[in-house]
C-alpha positions as CSV (number, residue, x, y, z in Angstrom):
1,X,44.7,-27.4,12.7
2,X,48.6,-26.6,12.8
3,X,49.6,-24.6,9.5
4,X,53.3,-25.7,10.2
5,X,53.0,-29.2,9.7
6,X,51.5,-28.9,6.5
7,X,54.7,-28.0,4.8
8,X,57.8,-29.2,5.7
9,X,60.3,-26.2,6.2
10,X,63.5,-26.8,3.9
11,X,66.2,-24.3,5.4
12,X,69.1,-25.6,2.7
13,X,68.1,-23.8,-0.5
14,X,70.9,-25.0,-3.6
15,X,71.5,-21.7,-5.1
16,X,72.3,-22.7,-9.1
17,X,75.1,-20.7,-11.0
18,X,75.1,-19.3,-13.9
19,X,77.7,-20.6,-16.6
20,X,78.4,-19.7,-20.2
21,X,77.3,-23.1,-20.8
22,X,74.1,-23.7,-19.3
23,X,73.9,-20.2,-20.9
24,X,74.7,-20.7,-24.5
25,X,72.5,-24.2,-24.1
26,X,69.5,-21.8,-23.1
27,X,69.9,-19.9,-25.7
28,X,70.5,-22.7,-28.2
29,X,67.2,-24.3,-27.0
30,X,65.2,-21.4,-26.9
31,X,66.7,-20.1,-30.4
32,X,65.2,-23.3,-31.7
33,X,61.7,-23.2,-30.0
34,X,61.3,-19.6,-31.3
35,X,62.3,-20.5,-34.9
36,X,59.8,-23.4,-34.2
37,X,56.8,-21.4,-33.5
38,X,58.0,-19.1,-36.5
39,X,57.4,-21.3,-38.9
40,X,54.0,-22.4,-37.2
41,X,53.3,-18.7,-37.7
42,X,54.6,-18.3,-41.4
43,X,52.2,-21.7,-41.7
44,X,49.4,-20.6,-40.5
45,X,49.7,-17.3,-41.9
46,X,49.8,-18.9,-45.2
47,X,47.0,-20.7,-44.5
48,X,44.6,-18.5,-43.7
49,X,45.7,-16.8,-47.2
50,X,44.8,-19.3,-49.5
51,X,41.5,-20.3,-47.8
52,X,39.6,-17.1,-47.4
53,X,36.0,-16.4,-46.2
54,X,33.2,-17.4,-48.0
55,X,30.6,-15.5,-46.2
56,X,27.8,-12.1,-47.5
57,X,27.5,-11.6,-43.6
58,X,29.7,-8.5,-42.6
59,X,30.2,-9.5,-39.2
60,X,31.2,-12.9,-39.9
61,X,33.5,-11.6,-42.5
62,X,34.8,-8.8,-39.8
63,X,35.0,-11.9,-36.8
64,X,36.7,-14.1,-39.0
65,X,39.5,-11.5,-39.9
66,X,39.9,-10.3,-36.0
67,X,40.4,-13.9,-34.8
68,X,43.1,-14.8,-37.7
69,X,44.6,-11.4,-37.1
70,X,44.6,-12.5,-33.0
71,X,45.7,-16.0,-34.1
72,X,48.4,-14.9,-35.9
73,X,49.4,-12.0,-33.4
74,X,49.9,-14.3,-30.4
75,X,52.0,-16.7,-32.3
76,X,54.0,-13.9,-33.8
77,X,54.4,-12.5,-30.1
78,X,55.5,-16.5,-28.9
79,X,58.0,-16.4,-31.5
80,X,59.4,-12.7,-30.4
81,X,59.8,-13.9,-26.6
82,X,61.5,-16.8,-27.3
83,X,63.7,-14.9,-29.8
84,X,64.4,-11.9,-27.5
85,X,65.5,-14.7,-24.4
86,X,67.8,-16.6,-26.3
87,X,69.7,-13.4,-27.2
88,X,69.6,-12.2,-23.8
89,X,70.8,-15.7,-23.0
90,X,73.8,-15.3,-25.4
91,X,74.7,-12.2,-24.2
92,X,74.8,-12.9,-20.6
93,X,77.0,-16.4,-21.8
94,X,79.5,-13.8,-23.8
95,X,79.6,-11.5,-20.7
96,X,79.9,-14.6,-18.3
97,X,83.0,-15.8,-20.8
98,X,84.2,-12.3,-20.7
99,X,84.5,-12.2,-16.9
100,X,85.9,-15.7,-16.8
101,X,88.6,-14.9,-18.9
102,X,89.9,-11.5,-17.7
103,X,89.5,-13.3,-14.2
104,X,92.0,-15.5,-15.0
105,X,94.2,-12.7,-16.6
106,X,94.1,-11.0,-13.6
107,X,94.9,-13.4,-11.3
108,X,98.6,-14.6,-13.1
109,X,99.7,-11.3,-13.3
């Protein structure tokens, strides 16, 4: 069987740009998805709190705490990557601006 007519070979690739607004939309989005999983965090954080472990066992206790701990530790860590792209997002929009405008400076003089 011929591998080349399995996937049709595209030789026009649309290369997107990067503009302060797609930019500061990016970061706008992603700003509110991280402050979203946030609260899911401070949420389930609180409720782990009030409903504690009612267990003798000491391995069910020591389980139960690794598994919130992990729960709460990969939310925490979703909410730190969202955070830490939409301020790399907002930077890269103020530095796009930036450019932009002493482009234009330079150019009337």
């Amino acid at each position: 069987m011929n591998d080349q007519n399995l996937t049709p070979q595209t030789d026009a690739k649309e290369q997107v740009t990067a503009s302060p607004l797609r930019c500061f939309l990016g970061a706008a989005i992603s700003g509110g998805m991280g402050f979203a999983v946030y609260s899911l965090m401070i949420a389930i954080a609180t409720n782990f709190a009030t409903k504690p472990v009612h267990s003798i066992n000491p391995l069910v206790v020591k389980i139960s705490s690794a598994v919130r701990t992990l729960v709460v530790g990969v939310v925490a860590l979703g909410s730190g990557i969202f955070s830490i792209v939409a301020i790399g997002l907002l930077a890269l929009g103020v530095q796009l601006l930036v450019q932009r405008l002493t482009k234009q400076k330079s150019s009337e003089n």
